[in-house]
N, C-alpha and C positions, 0 to 999 in steps of 0.2 A: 549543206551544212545546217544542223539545227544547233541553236542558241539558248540557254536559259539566262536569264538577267536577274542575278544576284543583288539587291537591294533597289527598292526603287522611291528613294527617297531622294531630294536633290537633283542630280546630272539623270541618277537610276531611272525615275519616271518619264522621261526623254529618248533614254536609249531602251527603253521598252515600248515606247510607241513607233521608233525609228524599224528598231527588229522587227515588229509586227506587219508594218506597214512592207519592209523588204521580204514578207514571209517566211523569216527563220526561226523566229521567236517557238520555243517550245513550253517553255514553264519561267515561271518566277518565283523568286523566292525572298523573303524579307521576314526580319525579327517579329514584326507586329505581323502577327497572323489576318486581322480584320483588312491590313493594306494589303497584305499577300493574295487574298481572297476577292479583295474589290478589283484588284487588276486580272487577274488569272479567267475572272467572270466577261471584266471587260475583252479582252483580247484572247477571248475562250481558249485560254492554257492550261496546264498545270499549272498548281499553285504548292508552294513549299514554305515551310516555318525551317527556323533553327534544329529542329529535331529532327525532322523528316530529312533535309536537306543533308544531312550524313549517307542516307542511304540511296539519295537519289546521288551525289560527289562519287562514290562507290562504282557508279553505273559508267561515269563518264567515261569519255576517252579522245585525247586531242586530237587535230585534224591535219596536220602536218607537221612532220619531221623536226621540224626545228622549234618547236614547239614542246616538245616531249620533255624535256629537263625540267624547264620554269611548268610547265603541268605538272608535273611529278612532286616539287616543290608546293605548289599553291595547294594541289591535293591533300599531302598530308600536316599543312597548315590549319584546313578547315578540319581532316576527321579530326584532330588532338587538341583544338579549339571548341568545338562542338559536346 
């Protein structure tokens, strides 16, 4: 299972080192682009802004079953937020 962790301000720069350290960590992504970049660099990921981050949500796809509804939900929260 690969992971992207969506903001890493507060709790977010926590659970991006945890991901990382567990090796699932794939990208991050955050409003301020210069924090976006500073982690993504740290924990040689992708890195995503607000913008980008549409096209990469697009790409997703949950990993279990029960999962799929609130995915489906949260999905189209971000593209119509975005």
């Amino acid at each position: 299972m690969k992971v992207a962790q969506i903001g890493t301000g507060g709790w977010g720069k926590n659970h991006t080192r945890i991901l990382s350290q567990l090796g699932v960590l794939t990208a991050v992504c955050d409003a301020d682009k210069e924090r976006s970049k500073e982690y993504s660099e740290k924990y040689s990921v992708n890195s995503y802004d607000s913008l980008t981050l549409r096209l990469f949500v697009r790409q997703l796809q949950p990993t279990h079953k029960l999962q799929i509804n609130l995915f489906k939900k949260r999905k189209m929260c971000l593209l119509k937020n975005l």
